[in-house]
VOPAGU-2260 file (C-alpha; in pm, 1 decimal, decimal comma):
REM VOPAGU-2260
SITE   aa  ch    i         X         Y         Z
SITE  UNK   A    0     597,5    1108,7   -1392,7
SITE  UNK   A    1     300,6    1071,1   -1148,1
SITE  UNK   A    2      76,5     781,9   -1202,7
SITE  UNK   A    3    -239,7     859,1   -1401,0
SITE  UNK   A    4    -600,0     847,0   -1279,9
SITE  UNK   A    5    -698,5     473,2   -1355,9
SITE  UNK   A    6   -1064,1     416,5   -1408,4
SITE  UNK   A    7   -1309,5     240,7   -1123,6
SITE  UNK   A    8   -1600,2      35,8   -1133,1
SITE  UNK   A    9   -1752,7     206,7    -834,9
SITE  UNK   A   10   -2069,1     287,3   -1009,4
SITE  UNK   A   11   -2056,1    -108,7   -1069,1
SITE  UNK   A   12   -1977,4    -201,1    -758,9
SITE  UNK   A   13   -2229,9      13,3    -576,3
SITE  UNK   A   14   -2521,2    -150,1    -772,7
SITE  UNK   A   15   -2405,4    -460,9    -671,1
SITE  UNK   A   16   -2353,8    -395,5    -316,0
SITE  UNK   A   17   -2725,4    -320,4    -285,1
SITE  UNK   A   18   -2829,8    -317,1      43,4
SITE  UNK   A   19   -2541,7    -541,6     179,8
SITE  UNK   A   20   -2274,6    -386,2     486,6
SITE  UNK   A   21   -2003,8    -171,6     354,7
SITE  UNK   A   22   -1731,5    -403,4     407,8
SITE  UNK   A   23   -1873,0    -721,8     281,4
SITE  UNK   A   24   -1753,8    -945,0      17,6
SITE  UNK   A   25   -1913,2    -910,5    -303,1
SITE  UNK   A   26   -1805,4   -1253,0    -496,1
SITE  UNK   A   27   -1523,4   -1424,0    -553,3
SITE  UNK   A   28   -1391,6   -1380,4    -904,1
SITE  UNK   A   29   -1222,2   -1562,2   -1143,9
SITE  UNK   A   30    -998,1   -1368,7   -1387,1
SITE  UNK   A   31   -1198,0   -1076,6   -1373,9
SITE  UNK   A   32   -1094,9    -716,6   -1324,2
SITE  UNK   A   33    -791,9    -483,4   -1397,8
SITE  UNK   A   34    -515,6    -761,4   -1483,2
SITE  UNK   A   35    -601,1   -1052,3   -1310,8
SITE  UNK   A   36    -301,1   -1224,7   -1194,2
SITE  UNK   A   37    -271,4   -1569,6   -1295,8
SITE  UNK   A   38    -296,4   -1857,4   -1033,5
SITE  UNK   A   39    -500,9   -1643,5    -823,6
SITE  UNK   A   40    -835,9   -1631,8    -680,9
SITE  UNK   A   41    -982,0   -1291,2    -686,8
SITE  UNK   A   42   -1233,4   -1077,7    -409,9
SITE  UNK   A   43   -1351,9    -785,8    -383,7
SITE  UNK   A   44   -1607,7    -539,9    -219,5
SITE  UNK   A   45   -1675,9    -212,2    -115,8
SITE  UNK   A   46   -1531,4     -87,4     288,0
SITE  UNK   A   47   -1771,5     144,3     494,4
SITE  UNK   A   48   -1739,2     523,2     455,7
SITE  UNK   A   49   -1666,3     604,3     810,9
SITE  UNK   A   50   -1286,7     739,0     736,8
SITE  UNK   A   51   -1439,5    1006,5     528,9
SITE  UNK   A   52   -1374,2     823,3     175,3
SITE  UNK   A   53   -1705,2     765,2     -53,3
SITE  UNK   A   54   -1686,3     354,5     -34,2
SITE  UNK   A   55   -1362,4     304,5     -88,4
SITE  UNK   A   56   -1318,6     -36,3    -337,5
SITE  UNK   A   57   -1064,4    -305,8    -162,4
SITE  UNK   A   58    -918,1    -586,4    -450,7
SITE  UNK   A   59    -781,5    -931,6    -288,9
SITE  UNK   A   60    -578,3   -1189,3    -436,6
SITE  UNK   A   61    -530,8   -1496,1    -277,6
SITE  UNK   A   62    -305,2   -1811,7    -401,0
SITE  UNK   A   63    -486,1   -2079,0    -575,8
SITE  UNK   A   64    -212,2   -2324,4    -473,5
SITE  UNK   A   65    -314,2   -2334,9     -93,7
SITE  UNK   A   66    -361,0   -2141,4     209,2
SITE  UNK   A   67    -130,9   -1826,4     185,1
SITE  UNK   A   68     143,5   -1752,3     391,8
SITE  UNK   A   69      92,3   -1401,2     486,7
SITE  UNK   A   70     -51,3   -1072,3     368,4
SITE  UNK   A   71      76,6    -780,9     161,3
SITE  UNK   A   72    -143,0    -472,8     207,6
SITE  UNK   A   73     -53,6    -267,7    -124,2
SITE  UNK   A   74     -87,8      97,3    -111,6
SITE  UNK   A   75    -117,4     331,5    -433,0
SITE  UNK   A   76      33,0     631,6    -506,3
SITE  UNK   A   77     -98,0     988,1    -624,1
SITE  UNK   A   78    -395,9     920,3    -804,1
SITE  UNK   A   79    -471,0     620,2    -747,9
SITE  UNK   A   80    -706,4     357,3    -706,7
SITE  UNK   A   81    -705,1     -34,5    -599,6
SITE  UNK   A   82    -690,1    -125,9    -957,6
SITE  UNK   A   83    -293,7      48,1    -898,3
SITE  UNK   A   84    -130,4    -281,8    -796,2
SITE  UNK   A   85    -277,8    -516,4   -1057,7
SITE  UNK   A   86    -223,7    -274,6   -1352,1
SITE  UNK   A   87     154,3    -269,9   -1202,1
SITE  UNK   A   88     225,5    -678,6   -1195,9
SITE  UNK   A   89     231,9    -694,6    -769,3
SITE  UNK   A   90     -79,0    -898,4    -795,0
SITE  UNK   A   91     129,7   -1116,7   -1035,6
SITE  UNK   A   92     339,4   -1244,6    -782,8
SITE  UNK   A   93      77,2   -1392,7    -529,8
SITE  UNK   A   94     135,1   -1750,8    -661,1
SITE  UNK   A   95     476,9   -1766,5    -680,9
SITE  UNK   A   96     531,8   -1590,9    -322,3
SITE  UNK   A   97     229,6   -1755,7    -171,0
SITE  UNK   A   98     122,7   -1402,1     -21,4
SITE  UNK   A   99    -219,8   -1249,9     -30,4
SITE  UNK   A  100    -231,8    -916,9    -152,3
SITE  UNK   A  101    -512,6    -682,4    -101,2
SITE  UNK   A  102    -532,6    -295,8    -226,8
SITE  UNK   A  103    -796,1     -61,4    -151,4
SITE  UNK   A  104    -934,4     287,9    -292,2
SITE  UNK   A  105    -687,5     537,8     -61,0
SITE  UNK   A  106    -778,5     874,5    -198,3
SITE  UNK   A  107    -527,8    1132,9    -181,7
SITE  UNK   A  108    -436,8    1219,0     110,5
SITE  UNK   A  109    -147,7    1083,1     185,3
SITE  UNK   A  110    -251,4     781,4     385,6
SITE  UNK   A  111    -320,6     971,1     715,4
SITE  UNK   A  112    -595,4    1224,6     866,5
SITE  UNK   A  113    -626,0    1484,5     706,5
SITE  UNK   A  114    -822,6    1834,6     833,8
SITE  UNK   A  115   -1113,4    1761,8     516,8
SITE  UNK   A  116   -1226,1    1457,8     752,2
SITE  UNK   A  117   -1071,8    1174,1     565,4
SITE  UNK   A  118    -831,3     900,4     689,4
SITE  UNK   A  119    -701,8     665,8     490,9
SITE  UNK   A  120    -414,5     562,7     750,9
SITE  UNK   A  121    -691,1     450,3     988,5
SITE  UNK   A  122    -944,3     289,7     729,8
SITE  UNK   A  123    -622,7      80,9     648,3
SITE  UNK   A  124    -555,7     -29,8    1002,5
SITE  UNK   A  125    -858,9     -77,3    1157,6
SITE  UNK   A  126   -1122,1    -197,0     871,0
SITE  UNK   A  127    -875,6    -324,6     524,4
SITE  UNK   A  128    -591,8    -535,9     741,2
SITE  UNK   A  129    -847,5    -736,2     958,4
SITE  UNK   A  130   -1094,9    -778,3     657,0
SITE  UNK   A  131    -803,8    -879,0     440,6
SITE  UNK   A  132    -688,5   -1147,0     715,5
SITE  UNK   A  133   -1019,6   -1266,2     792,2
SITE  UNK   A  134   -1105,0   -1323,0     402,4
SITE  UNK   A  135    -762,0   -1492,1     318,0
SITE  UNK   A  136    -842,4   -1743,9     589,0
SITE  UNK   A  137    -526,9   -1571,4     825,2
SITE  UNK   A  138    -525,3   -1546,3    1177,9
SITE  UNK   A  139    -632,3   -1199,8    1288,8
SITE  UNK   A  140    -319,7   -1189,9    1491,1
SITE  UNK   A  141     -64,7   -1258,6    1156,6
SITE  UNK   A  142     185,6    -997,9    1095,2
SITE  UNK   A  143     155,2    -840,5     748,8
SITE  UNK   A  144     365,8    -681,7     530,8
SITE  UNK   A  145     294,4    -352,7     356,6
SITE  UNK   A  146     432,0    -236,5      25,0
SITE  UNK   A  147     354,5     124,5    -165,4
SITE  UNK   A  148     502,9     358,4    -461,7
SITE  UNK   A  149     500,5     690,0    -446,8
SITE  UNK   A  150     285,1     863,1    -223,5
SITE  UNK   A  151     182,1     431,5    -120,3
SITE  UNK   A  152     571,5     459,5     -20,9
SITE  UNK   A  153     536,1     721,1     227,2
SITE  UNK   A  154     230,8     565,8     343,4
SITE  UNK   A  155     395,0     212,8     346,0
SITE  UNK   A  156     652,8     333,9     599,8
SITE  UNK   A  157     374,9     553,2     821,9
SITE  UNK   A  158     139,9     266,7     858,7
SITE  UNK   A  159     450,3      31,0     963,0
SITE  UNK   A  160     584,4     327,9    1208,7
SITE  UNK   A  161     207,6     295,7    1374,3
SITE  UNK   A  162     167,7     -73,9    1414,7
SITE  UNK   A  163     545,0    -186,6    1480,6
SITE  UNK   A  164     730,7    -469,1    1441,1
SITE  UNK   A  165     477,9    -682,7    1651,9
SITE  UNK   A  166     234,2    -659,3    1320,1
SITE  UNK   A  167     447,6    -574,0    1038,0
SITE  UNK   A  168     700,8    -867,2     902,4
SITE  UNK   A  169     858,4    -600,0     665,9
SITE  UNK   A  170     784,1    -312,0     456,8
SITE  UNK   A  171     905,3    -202,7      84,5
SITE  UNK   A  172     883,6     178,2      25,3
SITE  UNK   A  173     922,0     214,2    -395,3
SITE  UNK   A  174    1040,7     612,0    -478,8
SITE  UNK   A  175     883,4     725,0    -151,3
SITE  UNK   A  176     698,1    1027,6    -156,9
SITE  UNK   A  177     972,6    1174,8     100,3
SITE  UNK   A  178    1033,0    1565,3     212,2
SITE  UNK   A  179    1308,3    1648,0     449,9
SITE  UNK   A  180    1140,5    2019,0     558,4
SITE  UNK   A  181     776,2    2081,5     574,2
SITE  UNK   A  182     838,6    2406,4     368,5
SITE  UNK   A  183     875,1    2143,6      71,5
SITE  UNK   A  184     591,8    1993,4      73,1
SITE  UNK   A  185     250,5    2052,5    -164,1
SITE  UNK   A  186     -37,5    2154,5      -6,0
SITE  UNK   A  187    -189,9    1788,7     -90,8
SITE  UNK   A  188      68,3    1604,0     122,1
SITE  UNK   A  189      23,2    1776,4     469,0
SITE  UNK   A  190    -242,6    2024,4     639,0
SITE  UNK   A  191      -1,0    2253,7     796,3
SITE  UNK   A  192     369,5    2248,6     980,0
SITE  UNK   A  193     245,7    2056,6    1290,8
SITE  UNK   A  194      71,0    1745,7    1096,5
SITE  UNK   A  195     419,6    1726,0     883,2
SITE  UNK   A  196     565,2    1693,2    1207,9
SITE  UNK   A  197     375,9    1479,9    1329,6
SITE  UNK   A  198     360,8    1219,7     993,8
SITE  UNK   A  199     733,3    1306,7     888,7
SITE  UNK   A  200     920,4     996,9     870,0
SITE  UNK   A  201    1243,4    1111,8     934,6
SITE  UNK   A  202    1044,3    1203,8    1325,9
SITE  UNK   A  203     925,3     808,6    1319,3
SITE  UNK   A  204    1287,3     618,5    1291,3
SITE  UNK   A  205    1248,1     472,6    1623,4
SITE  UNK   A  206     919,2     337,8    1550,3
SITE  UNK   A  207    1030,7     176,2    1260,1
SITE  UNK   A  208    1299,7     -35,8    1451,6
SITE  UNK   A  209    1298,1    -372,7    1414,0
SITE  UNK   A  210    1058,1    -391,6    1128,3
SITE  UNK   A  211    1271,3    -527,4     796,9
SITE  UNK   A  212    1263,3    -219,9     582,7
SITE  UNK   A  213    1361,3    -244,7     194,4
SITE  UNK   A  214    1399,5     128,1       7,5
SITE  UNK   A  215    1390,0     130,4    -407,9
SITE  UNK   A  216    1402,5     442,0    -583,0
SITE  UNK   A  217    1500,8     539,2    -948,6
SITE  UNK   A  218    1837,6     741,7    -910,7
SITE  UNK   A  219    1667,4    1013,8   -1142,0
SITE  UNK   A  220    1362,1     991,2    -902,8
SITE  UNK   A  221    1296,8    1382,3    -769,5
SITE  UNK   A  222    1295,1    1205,5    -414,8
SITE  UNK   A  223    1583,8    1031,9    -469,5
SITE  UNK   A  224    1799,5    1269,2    -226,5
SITE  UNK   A  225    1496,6    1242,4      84,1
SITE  UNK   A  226    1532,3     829,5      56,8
SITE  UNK   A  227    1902,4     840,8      24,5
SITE  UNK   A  228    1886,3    1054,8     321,3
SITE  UNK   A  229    1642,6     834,8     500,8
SITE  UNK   A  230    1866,6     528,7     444,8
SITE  UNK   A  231    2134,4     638,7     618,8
SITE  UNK   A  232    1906,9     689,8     917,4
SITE  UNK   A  233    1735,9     339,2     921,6
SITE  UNK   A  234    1954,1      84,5    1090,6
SITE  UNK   A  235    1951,0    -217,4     891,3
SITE  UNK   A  236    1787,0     -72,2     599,2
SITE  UNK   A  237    1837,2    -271,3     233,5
SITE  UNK   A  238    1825,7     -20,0     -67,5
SITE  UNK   A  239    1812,9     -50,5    -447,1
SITE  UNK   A  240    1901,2     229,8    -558,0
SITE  UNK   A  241    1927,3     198,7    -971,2
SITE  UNK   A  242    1912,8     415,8   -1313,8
SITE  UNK   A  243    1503,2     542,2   -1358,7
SITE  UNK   A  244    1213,3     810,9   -1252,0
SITE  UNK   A  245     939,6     862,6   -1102,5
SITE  UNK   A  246     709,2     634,7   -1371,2
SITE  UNK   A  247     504,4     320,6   -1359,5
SITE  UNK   A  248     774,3     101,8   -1591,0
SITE  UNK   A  249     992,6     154,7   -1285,7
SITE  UNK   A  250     739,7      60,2   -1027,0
SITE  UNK   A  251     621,4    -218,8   -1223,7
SITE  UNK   A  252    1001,1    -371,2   -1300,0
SITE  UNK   A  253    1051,8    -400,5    -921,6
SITE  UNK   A  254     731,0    -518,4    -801,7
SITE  UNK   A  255     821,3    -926,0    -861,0
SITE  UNK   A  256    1139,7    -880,8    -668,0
SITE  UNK   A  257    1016,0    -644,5    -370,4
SITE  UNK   A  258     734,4    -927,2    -342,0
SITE  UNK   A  259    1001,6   -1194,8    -300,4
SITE  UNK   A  260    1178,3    -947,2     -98,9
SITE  UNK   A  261     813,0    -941,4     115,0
SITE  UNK   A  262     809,2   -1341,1      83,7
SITE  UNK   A  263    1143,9   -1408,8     264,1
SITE  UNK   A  264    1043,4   -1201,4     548,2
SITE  UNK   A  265     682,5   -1322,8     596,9
């Protein structure tokens, strides 16, 4: 199934923002929010609306047990929201894996520009990853590592393609929101034959050399055939390819180990 809406605290969130700049941290919480993870220290805040997304909400979790070893950018699927990665267990794994993790409100359009003005791809690259760095105490020159489910998966593997293996450490694509012809695709996922084309994966295996790439998807998954497919593209490519759908007991089964997975590589 598709993952369901999950509620915000924008309303919340905008109050307290006040006056203050877009991308600026509201507070540092302590077991607050949608499933805190435990031995975590929790941020958040709201990003500026220059991508075209009404002030998008970005969630950060950063070890309690020291300074953190590297970053995992987190990226929802259909639907939704920064909350996604908590409510799944990812956040859970920050202590053990000494990675921060930071999520952020993507909308739903598939992580890249779309013709209604928005771009999530971009707000990701040039306003979440340096915040993110800067407010887990990183150098704004760390590679990162990016992780997604669904529609995140698709987005996981764009963002990756974009920045190359000179920023990315690795990359985990869960039940990737994959189509092999742009004929396939909904209406939501692409605005025409030439921006498939120009977003499809399976045209961005070059760029994706050299960056660590990890593929899990449930083998009754409707896009289990497109990541199949795409593995045997990807040189190097490690897959996990086991029994479930399309669902968020899947996702959230996997998310400890593809953070390991994340962990080893940072």
């Amino acid at each position: 199934m598709v993952e369901a809406a999950r509620p915000t605290r924008r309303s919340v969130l905008r109050a307290g923002v006040g006056a203050l700049a877009g991308a600026t941290a509201l507070s540092t919480l302590m077991g607050c929010g949608s499933n805190p993870p435990p031995d975590a220290t929790l941020r958040e805040g709201v990003l500026t609306s220059r991508f075209g997304l009404d002030a998008p909400r970005w969630r950060l979790a950063v070890p309690r047990s020291g300074p953190p070893r590297g970053l995992v950018v987190v990226l929802h699927g259909h639907t939704g929201t920064a909350d996604a990665a908590f409510d799944l267990g990812y956040a859970d794994a920050v202590g053990t894996s000494r990675l921060a993790l930071v999520s952020v409100d993507g909308g739903d359009g598939y992580w890249h520009a779309r013709n209604d003005g928005t771009d999530s791809g971009a707000m990701v690259r040039d306003e979440l990853i340096p915040l993110a760095l800067r407010e887990s105490g990183l150098s704004a020159s760390d590679r990162i590592g990016l992780l997604g489910w669904s529609m995140g998966g698709f987005g996981a593997l764009l963002i990756a393609s974009d920045l190359g293996p000179e920023r990315v450490s690795g990359v985990v694509a869960a039940s990737a929101a994959l189509w092999r012809n742009g004929g396939d695709t909904p209406a939501r996922a692409y605005d025409g034959r030439a921006d498939f084309d120009r977003h499809s994966i399976f045209n961005r295996i070059e760029k994706l050399e050299g960056i660590p790439v990890r593929l899990d998807c449930g083998l009754s998954d409707p896009f289990i055939a497109a990541n199949q497919a795409l593995a045997k593209q990807l040189p190097g490519v490690e897959t996990h390819f086991e029994p479930g759908g399309h669902e968020d007991a899947w996702w959230g089964a996997h998310a400890a180990a593809e953070m390991a997975w994340l962990a080893a590589r940072a």
